[in-house]
C-alpha positions as CSV (number, residue, x, y, z in Angstrom):
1,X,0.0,0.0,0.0
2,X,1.2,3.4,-1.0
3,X,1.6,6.1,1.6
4,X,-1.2,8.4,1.9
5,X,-1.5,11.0,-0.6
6,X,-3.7,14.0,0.3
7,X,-6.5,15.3,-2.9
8,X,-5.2,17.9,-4.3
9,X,-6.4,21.7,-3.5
10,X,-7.3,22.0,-7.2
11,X,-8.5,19.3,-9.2
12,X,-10.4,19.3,-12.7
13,X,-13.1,17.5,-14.2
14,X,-13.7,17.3,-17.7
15,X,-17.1,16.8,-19.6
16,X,-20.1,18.2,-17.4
17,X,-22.6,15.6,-18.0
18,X,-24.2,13.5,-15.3
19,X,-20.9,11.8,-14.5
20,X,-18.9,14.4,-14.9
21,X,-20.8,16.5,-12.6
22,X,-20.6,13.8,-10.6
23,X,-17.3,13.5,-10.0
24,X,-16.8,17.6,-9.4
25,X,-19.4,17.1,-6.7
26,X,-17.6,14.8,-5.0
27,X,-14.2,16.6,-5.2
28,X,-16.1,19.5,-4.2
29,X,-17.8,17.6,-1.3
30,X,-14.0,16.2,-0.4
31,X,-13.1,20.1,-0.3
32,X,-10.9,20.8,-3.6
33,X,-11.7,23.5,-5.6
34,X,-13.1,21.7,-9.1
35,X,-12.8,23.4,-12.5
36,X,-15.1,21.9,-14.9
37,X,-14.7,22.2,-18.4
38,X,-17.2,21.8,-21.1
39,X,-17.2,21.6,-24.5
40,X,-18.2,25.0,-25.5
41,X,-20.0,28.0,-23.7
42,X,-23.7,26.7,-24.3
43,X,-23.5,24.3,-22.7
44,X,-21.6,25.9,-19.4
45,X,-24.4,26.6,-17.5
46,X,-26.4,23.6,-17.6
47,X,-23.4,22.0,-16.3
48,X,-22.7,24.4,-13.6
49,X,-26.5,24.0,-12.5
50,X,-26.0,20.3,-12.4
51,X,-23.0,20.5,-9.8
52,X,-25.2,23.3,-8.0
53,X,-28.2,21.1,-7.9
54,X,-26.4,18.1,-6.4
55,X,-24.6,19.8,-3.4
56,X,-28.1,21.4,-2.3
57,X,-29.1,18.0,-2.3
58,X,-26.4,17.2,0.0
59,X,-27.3,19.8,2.4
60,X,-30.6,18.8,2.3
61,X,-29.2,15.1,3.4
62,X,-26.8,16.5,6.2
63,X,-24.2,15.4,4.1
64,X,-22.3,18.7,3.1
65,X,-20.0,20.2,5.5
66,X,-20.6,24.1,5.4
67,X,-22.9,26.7,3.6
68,X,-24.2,25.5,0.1
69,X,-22.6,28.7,-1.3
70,X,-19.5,28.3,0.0
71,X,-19.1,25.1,-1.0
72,X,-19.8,26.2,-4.5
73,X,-17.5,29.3,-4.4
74,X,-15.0,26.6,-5.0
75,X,-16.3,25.7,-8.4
76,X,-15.0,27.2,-11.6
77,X,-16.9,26.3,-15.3
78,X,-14.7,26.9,-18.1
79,X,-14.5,26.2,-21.6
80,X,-10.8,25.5,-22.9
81,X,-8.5,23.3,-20.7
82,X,-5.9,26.2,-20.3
83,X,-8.3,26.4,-17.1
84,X,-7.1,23.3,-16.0
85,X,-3.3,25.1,-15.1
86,X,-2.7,24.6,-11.6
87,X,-4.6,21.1,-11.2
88,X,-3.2,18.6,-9.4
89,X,-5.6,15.7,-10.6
90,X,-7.7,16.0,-14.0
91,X,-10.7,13.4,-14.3
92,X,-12.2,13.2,-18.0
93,X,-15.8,12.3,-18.4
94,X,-16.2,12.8,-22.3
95,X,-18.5,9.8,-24.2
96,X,-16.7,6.5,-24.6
97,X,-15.1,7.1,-27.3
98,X,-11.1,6.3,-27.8
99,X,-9.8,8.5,-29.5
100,X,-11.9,11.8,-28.0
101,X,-10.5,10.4,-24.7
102,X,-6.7,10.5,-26.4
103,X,-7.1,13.8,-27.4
104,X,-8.5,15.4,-24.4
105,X,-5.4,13.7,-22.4
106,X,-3.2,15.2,-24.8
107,X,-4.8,18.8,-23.8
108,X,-5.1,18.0,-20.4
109,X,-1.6,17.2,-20.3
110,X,-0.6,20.2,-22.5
111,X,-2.3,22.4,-19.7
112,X,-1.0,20.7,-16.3
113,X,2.5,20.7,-14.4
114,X,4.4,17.4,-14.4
115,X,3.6,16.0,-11.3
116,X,-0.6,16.2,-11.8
117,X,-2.3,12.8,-12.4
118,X,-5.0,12.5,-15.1
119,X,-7.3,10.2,-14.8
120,X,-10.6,8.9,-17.3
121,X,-13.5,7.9,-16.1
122,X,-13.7,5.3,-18.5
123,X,-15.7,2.0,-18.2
124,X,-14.5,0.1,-20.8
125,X,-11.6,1.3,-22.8
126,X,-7.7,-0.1,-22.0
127,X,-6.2,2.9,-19.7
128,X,-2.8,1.5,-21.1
129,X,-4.2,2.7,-24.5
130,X,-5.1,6.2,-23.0
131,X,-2.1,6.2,-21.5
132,X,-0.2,6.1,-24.9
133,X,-1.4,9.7,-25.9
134,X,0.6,11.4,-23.4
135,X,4.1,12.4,-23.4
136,X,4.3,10.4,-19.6
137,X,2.1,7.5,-19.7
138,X,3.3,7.1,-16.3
139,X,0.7,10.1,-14.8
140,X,-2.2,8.2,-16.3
141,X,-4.5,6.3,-14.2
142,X,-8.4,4.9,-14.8
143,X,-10.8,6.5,-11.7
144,X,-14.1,4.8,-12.4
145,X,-16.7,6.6,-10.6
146,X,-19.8,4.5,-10.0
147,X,-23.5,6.3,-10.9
148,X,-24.7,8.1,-8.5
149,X,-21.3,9.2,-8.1
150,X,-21.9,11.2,-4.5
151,X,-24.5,8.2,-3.2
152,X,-21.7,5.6,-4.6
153,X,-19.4,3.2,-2.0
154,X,-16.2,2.7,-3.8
155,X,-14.2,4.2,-6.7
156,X,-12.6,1.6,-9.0
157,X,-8.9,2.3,-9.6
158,X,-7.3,0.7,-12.8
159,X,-3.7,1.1,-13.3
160,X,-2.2,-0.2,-16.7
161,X,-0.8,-2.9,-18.1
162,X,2.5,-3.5,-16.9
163,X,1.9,-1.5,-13.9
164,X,4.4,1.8,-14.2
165,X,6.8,2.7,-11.2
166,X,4.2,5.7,-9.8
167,X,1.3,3.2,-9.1
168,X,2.7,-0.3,-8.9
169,X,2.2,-0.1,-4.8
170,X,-1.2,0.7,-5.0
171,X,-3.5,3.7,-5.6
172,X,-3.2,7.1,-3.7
173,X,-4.8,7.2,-0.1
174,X,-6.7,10.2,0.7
175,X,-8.8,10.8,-2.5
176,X,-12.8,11.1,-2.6
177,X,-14.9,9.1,-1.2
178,X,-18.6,9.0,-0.9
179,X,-21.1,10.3,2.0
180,X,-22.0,7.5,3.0
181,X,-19.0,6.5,5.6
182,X,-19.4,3.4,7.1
183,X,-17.0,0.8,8.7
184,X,-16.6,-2.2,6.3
185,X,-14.7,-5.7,6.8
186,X,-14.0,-6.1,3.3
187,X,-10.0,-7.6,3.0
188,X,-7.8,-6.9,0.3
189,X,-7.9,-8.9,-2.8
190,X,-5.6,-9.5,-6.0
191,X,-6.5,-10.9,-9.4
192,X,-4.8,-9.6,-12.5
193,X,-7.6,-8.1,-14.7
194,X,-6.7,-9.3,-18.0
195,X,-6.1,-6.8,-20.7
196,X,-6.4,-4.4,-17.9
197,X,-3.7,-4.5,-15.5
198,X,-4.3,-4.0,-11.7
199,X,-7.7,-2.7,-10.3
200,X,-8.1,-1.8,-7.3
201,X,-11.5,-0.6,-5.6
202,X,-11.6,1.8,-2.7
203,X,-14.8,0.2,-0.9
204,X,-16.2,2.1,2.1
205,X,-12.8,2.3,4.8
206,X,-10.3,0.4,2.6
207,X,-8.4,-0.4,-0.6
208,X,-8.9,-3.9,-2.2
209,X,-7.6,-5.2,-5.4
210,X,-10.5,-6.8,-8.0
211,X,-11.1,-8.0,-11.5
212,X,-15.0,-8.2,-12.1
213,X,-17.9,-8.3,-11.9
214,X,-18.4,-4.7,-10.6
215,X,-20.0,-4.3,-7.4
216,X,-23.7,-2.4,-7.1
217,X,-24.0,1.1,-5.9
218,X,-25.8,1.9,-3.3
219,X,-28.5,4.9,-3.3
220,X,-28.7,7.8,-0.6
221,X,-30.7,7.2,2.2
C-alpha cells in the first residue's frame, strides 16, 4: 500500500454531463476547488446547474460540511483546458469514445505541471491505450466513478498494463470518497484483470484489489 497522498487543493473535471458532474461534486464535497470544463460556452451553464443542484441535495441530506454557497464558491466552469493550469488531478468524463479520450489527455496534459495525475472515467476502454497519448504515460490512471457518483461506495482504480513505477504499490490514499461512511470488513484482494492490468477498488474504509464483476451502488438514504 502506497503512503497516503492528500487530494489535491485543485482538481479538474472534464465533460459536465451526469458523470462528470458527478465526480466535481464529489471533489467539491471532499473540499478541492473543481474546475469543470465543457465543451463550449452553451453548454456551461447547464453544467454548472447540475454540480449546483447536487450539493443542495447534499445539504438537504446533512451530508455537506458548510454553507451551500460556500461550497460552490470553489467551483469554476470553463471552456478550454488552459483552465485546468494549476490542477493537481484531471478526471475526463467525455462519451466513450477512444480517440476523443486521447485527445483530451493530450490537452489536459498540455495544460498541467508534471507531477498532476489525469485520470478517465472510463468504463470500458484499455487505460494502457489512453495512456499512450501522453508524453508520460506514467501520470495516467483509470478513476471509475460508479452512478450516483456522490451516493456511490467505492471508486474503481485501474492502473495499466504493466503496472508503471508511480502506481505499482497501489493507488493514492486520501482521494474522494462517498457520503455515506461506514466501517466495512472487506480484505484486500488480487487478481490480475486481463487486458487491464491491476484494479483496485476503494470500498467504504479500505483499498482492495479486483477483477470483475463490478459491485452495485448503493442509493442515498
Amino acid at each position: 500500500m502506497s503512503a497516503p497522498v492528500p487530494l489535491p487543493a485543485r482538481s479538474g473535471v472534464v465533460g459536465g454531463g451526469r458523470m462528470g458532474a458527478g465526480i466535481a461534486h464529489a471533489l467539491l464535497l471532499a473540499g478541492s476547488e473543481v474546475v469543470l470544463v465543457e465543451a463550449d460556452a452553451s453548454a456551461a451553464p447547464a453544467a454548472r446547474q447540475r454540480v449546483v443542484d447536487a450539493v443542495r441535495r447534499s445539504a438537504e441530506r446533512g451530508a455537506l460540511d458548510g454553507a451551500v454557497d460556500d461550497v460552490v464558491a470553489r467551483l469554476e466552469v470553463a471552456t478550454a483546458a488552459d483552465a485546468l493550469t494549476g490542477c493537481g488531478l484531471v478526471v475526463e468524463a467525455v462519451p466513450e469514445d477512444v480517440e476523443l479520450k486521447a485527445r483530451v489527455f493530450t490537452a489536459v496534459e498540455a495544460a498541467v505541471g508534471d507531477d498532476a495525475v489525469i485520470a478517465s472515467n472510463t468504463s470500458s476502454l484499455p487505460i494502457t491505450r489512453l495512456a499512450g497519448a501522453l508524453r508520460r504515460p506514467d501520470r495516467a490512471l483509470g478513476l471509475h466513478f460508479f452512478n450516483p457518483v456522490p451516493a456511490s461506495l467505492l471508486v474503481e482504480v485501474v492502473v495499466g498494463r504493466p503496472p508503471t513505477r508511480r502506481w505499482s504499490s497501489g493507488p493514492p490514499a486520501g482521494w474522494p470518497r462517498s457520503e455515506r461512511r461506514r466501517s466495512s470488513s472487506a480484505t484486500p484482494r488480487a487478481s490480475p484483470a486481463a487486458g487491464w492490468g491491476w484494479r483496485w477498488a476503494w470500498r467504504r474504509s479500505g483499498w482492495w484489489r479486483r477483477a470483475s464483476p463490478r459491485p452495485r451502488t448503493s442509493t442515498p438514504p
